[in-house]
Structure formats: C-alpha cells, structure tokens
KEGU-675124 format. One record per residue (C-alpha): residue number from 1; x, y, z; residue in three letters. Coordinates in steps of 0.05 Angstrom, whole numbers, padded with zeros to 5 digits. Example, Ala and Ser with C-alpha at 12.3 -4.5 7.8 and 13.67 -1.06 7.14 Angstrom:
<nodes>
[node 1, [00246, -00090, 00156], 'ALA']
[node 2, [00273, -00021, 00143], 'SER']
</nodes>
This chain:
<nodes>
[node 1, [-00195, 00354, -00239], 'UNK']
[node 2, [-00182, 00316, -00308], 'UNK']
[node 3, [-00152, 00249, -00297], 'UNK']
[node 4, [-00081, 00270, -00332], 'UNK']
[node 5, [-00075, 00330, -00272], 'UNK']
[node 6, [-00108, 00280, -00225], 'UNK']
[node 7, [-00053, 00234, -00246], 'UNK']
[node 8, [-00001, 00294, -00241], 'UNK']
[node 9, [-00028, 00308, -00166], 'UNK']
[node 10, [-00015, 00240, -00137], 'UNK']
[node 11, [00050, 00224, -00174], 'UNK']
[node 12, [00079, 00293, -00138], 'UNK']
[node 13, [00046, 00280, -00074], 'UNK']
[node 14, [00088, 00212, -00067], 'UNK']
[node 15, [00147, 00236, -00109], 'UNK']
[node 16, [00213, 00255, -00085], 'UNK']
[node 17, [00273, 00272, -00138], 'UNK']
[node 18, [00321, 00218, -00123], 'UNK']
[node 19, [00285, 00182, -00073], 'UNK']
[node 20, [00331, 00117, -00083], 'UNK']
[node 21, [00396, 00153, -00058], 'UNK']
[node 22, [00352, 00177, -00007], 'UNK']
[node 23, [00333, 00118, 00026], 'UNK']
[node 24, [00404, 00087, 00019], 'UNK']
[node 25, [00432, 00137, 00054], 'UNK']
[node 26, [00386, 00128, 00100], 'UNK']
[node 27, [00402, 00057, 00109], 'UNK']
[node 28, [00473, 00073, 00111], 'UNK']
[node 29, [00457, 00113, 00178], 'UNK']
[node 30, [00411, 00068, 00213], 'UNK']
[node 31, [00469, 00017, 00208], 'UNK']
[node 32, [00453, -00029, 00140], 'UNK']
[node 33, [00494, -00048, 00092], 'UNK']
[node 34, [00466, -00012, 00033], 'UNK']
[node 35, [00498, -00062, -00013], 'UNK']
[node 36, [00469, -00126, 00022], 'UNK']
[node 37, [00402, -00124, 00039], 'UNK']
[node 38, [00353, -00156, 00079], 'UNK']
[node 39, [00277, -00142, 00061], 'UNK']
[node 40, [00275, -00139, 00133], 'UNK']
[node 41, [00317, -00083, 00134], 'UNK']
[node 42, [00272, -00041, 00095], 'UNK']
[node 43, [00204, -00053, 00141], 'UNK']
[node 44, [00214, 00010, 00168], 'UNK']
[node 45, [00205, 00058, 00096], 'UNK']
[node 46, [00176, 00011, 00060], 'UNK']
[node 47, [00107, -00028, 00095], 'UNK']
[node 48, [00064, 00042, 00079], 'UNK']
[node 49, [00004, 00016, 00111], 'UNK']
[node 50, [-00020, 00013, 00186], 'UNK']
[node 51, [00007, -00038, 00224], 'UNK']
[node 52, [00067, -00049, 00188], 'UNK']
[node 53, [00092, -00116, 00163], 'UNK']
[node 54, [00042, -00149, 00217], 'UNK']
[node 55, [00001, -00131, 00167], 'UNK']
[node 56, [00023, -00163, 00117], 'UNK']
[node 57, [00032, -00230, 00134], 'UNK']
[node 58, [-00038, -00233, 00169], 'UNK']
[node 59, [-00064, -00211, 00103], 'UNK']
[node 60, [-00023, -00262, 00062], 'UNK']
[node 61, [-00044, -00305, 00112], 'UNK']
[node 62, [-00114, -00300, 00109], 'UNK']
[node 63, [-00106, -00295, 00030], 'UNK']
[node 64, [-00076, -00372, 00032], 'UNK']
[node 65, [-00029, -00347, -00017], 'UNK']
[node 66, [00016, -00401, -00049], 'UNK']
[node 67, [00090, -00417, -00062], 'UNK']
[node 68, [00086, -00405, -00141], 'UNK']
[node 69, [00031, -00358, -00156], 'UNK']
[node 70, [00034, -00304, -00192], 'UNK']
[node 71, [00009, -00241, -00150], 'UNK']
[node 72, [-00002, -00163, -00180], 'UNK']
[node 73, [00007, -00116, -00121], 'UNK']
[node 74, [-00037, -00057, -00146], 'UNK']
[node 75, [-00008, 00017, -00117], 'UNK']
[node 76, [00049, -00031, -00088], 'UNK']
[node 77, [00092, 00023, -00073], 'UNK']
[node 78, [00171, 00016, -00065], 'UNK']
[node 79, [00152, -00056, -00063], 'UNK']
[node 80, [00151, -00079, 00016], 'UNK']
[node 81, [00087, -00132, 00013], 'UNK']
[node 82, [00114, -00147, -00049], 'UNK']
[node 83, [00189, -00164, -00030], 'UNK']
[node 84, [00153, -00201, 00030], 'UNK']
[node 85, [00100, -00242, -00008], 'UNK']
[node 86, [00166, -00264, -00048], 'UNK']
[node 87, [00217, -00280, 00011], 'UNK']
[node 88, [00161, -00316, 00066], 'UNK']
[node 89, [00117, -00351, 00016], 'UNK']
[node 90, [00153, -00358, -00052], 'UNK']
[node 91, [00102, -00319, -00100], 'UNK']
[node 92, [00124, -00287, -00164], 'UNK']
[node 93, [00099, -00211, -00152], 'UNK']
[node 94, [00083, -00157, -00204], 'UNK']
[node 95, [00084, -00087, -00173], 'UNK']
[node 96, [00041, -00039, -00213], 'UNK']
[node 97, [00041, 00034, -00186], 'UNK']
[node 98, [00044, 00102, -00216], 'UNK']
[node 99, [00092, 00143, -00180], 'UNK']
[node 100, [00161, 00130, -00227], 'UNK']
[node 101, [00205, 00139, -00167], 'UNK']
[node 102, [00169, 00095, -00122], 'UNK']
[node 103, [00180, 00035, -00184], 'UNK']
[node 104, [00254, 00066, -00192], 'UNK']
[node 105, [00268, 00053, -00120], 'UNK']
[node 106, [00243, -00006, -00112], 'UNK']
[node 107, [00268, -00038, -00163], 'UNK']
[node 108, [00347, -00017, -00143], 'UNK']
[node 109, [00324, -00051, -00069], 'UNK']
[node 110, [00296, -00105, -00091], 'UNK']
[node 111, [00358, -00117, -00140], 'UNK']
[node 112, [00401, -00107, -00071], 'UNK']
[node 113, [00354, -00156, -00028], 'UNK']
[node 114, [00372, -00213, -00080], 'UNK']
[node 115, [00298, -00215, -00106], 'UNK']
[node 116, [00296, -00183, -00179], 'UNK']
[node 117, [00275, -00257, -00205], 'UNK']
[node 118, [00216, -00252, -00167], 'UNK']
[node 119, [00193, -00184, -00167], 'UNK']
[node 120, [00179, -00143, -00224], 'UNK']
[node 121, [00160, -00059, -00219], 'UNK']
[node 122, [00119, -00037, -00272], 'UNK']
[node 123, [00101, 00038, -00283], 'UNK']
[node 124, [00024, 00048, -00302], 'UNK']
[node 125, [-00042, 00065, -00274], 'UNK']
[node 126, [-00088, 00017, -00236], 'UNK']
[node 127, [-00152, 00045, -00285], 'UNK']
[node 128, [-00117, 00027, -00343], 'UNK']
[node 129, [-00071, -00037, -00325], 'UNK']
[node 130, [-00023, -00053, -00378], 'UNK']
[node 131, [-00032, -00133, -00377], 'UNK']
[node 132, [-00068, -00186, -00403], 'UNK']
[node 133, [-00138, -00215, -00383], 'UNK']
[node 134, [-00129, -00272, -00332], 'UNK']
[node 135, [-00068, -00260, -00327], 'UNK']
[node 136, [-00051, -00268, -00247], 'UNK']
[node 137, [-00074, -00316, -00193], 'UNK']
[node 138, [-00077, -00258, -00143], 'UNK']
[node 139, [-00083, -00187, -00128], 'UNK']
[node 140, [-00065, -00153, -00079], 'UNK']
[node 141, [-00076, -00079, -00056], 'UNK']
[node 142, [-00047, -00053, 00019], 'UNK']
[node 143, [-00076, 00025, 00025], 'UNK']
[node 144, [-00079, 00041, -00043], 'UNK']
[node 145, [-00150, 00058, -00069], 'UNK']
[node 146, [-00150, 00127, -00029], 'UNK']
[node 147, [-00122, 00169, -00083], 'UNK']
[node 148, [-00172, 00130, -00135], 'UNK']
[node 149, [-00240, 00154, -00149], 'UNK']
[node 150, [-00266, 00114, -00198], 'UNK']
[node 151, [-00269, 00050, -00157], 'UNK']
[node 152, [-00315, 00012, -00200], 'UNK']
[node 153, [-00264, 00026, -00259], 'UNK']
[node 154, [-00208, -00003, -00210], 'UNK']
[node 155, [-00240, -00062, -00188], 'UNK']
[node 156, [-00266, -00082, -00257], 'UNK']
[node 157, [-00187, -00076, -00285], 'UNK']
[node 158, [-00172, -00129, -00220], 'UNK']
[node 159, [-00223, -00179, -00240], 'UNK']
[node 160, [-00200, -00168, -00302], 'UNK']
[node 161, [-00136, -00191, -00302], 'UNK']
[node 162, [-00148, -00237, -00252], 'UNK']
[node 163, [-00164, -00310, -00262], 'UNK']
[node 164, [-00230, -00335, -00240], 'UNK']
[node 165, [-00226, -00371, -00171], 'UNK']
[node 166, [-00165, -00330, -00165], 'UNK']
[node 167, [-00167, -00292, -00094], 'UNK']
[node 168, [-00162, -00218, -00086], 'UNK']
[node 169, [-00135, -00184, -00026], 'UNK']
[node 170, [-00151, -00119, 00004], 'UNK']
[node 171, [-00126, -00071, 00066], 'UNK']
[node 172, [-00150, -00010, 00052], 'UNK']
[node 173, [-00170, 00058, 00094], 'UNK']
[node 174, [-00255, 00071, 00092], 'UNK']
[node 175, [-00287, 00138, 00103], 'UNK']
[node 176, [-00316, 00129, 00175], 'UNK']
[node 177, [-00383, 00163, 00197], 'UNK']
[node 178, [-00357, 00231, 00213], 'UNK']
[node 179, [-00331, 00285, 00155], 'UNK']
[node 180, [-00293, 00317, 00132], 'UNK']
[node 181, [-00220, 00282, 00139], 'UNK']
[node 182, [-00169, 00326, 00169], 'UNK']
[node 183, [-00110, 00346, 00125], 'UNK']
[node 184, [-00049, 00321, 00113], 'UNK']
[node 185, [-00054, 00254, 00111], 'UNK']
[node 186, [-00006, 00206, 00088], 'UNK']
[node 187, [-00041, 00197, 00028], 'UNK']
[node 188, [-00062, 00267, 00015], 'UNK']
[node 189, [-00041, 00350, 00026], 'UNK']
[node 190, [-00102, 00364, 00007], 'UNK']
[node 191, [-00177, 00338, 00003], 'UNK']
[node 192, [-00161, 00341, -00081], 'UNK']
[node 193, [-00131, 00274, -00087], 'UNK']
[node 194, [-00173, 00231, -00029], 'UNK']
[node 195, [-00233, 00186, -00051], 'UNK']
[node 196, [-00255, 00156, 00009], 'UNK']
[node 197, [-00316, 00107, 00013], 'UNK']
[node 198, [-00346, 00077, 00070], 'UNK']
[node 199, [-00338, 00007, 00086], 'UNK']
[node 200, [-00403, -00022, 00060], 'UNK']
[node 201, [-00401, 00010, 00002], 'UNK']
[node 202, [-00329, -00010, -00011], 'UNK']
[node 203, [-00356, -00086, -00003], 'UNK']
[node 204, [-00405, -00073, -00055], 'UNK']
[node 205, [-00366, -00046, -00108], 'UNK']
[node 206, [-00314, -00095, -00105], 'UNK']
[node 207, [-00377, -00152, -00100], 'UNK']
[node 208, [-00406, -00115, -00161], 'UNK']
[node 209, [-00339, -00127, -00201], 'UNK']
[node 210, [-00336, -00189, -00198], 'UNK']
[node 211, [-00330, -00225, -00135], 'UNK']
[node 212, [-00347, -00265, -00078], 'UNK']
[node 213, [-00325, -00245, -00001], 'UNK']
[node 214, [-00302, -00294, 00031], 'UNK']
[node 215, [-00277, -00248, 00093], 'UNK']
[node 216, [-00286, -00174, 00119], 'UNK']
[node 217, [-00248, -00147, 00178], 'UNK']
[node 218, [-00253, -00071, 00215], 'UNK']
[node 219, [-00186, -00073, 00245], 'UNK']
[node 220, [-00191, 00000, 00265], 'UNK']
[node 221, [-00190, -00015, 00342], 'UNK']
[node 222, [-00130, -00050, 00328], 'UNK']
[node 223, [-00095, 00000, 00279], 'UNK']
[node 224, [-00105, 00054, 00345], 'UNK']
[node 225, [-00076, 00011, 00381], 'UNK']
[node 226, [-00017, -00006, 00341], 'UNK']
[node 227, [-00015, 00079, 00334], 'UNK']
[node 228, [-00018, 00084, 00404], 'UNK']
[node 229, [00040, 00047, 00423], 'UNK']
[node 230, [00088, 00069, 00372], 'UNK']
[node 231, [00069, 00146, 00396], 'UNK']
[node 232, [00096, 00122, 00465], 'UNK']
[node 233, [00155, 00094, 00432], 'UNK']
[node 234, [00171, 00158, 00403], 'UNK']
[node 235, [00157, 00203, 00457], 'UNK']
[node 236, [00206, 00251, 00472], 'UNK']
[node 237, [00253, 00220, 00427], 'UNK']
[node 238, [00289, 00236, 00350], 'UNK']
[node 239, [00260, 00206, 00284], 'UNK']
[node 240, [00297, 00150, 00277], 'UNK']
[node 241, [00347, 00147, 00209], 'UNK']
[node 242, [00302, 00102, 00175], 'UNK']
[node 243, [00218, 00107, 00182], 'UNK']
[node 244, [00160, 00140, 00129], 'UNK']
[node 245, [00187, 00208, 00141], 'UNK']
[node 246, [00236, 00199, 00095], 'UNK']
[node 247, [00187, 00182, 00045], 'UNK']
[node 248, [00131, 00232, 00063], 'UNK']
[node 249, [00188, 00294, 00086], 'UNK']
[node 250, [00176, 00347, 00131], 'UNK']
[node 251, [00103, 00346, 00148], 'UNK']
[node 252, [00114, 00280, 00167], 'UNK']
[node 253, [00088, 00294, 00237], 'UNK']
[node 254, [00032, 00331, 00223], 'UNK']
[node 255, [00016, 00268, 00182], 'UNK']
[node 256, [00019, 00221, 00238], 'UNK']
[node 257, [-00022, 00270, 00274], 'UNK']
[node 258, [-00078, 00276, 00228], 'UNK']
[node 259, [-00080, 00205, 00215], 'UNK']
[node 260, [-00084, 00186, 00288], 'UNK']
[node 261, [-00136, 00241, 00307], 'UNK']
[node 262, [-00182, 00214, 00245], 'UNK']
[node 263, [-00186, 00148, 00269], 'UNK']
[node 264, [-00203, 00171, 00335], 'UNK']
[node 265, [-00257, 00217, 00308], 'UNK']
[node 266, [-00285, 00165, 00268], 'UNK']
[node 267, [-00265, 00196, 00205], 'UNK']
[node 268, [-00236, 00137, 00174], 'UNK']
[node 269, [-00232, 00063, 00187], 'UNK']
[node 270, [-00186, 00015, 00168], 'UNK']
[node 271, [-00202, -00054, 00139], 'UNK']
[node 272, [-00189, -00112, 00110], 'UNK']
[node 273, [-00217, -00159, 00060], 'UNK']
[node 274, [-00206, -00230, 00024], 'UNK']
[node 275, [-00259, -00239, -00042], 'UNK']
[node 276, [-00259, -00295, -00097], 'UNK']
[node 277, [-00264, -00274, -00169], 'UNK']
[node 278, [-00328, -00309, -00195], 'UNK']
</nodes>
C-alpha cells in the first residue's frame, strides 16, 4: 500500500461526514449545554486512549510539563489531552493529526470550551510535519503510532521539531508476544492499516532518534483492569449518549471486544514512556 492510499485508509477509518454535529448532538442528549462547554464534558468521546483522562494527567504528570510550554500533540485527535494539557497545567498545545474531521471537530469544541487561544488543530501528517526545527518544548503522542509504519521516519520528525532537552511523551499500544491481532480494533478494520512493534523495539527506535529515556512503564495489567470494570459498568445496560461509539459507529462493540480479548491474549500491550531529546 503506497503512502497516499495508506494515507486514504486511515483518514476513512477515523472519518465520519459531519462528525462535529454528531457529537453535539450527542452532547445535547447526555444533558450538556452544547454552547458552553466544559473539557470535562467531552472525556467521554474525546480521551481515545485506555484509561481515559487518568491517563492523561499521570502522563502529563510524569512528563513535568510546565505552565507556558509549547506542546505538539502528534495524532491528537479531536483534541482531549490537548484541551487538558491546556485547562490543568496552562501549556500552549499544537494538535497535528491527519483525519480533517477529527481537526474540524475539535477545533468547533475547543472554540466552545473557551480554549481556541491555547489550542491550535493543524491538518498534516506526522512523517512529514509541517513546522519548523526546534520548534516545541514538548511532544506528546497518546495511542497514535499504530496506524504508522515508518516509525523511525516518525520519531526523527519529533526530535526534529523538538528542542534539545525538550521532553517527549509517549502512551502508546505494543505488539505483545502472541500474533496475529484480532480485528477490529479501535484503530484498525483490518490488519492493512496496523503497525504494531513490540515494546523493546519501540524503546529503541525512539532512543535511536534522538533521545534519552528517562521512564518506561507496561501498564497493561492496569489497562485490563480499567477494561474490566467499565465492562461491569455496562453490563446489561444501553450505550450511554455520549462514549467512543459515536466516534468509531456501529462495530463499536465488536471493537471493545477485540481490544479486551488482545490484551488478555497477550496480543498487545499498552505502555508508557517519558524520553529527553539529546
């Protein structure tokens, strides 16, 4: 697959025509106002990552991300870390992502949450990044290398714009031991559009960029957990108004499903990381 179909593949895996009416409706039903939001209100559709916005602020966290800096969330999505990163620490946040209706989206809800000065959605791909050298303090990337397959290309255009000393931060999914993956996922239909490496090798090619670790986590024990207890939540209930399947649409379940029976298989782990650009 050429990197123009590749490109093609992912964009209409995550794409939904009018996905920003979507969601407000969506909103609407679960009780928001659509026309004042809180980035709180939008945890549940828009923290695509396991874990959720727990996540998040462990990551930022263990990041020591400052008020002030200037952080590019690569494959940010509709902008969740992002709008978070902004609201709990104070950073200025550059989203970078491919699919056009994920930055149309999140641009209208970060407009509504009051936080357009601070975050900024820019259309592009993560092998080619339309900026400057040195031109961030951080980077940031929550479950977004899966779809990528040249990693070595990715993580040279993060040092790149990064400055040196300035601190990159991963949470990313890792091939486990066993194979294949079963399909869907949330991040693919089919095995076409998944690049999966395993976690030691995903520590060396970001090393290899460019950087120095300065801490590795396997959360997967923790991620099955955090599955676990929000299948028990669910049981025997309705999808709620608001949640991922109204991003990912009607094979939401089988989704969920997949991605739950992976992890227990040892298909795929989940981990995070916190490196230094030399």
């Amino acid at each position: 697959m050429n990197t123009l179909v590749h490109a093609q593949a992912v964009d209409d895996h995550y794409g939904r025509a009018d996905l920003a009416t979507t969601i407000l409706q969506a909103l609407q039903a679960a009780g928001k106002d659509p026309d004042r939001l809180a980035p709180e209100d939008l945890a549940p559709v828009d923290q695509f990552h396991s874990r959720g916005i727990v996540a998040t602020l462990e990551l930022a966290e263990r990041a020591g991300l400052a008020a002030g800096a200037h952080v590019l969330d690569v494959g940010g999505g509709l902008g969740g870390a992002a709008r978070a990163l902004a609201q709990r620490i104070g950073c200025r946040v550059t989203v970078l992502d491919l699919t056009r209706e994920y930055c149309h989206a999140g641009a209208l809800l970060t407009a509504r949450c009051g936080l357009a000065e601070r975050v900024r959605f820019e259309c592009g791909s993560a092998l080619a990044m339309p900026f400057a050298d040195a031109a961030f303090d951080a980077a940031w990337s929550q479950h977004s290398s899966m779809n990528i397959a040249d990693k070595p290309r990715l993580y040279g255009e993060i040092a790149r714009v990064l400055k040196r000393g300035g601190t990159f931060a991963l949470h990313e999914i890792a091939a486990g031991p066993r194979a294949p993956v079963h399909f869907p996922v949330p991040w693919a239909r089919t095995p076409e559009i998944s690049h999966l490496v395993a976690p030691d090798e995903l520590r060396a090619l970001v090393v290899a960029a460019g950087f120095a670790e300065r801490e590795w986590i396997d959360e997967t024990d923790r991620v099955l957990d955090w599955f676990a207890r929000g299948a028990a939540a669910a049981a025997g209930g309705a999808l709620p108004p608001l949640g991922l399947h109204v991003l990912l649409g009607p094979d939401f379940g089988a989704m969920f499903a997949n991605q739950v029976r992976n992890l227990n298989e040892e298909r795929i782990r989940v981990v995070q990381g916190v490196f230094e650009r030399r």
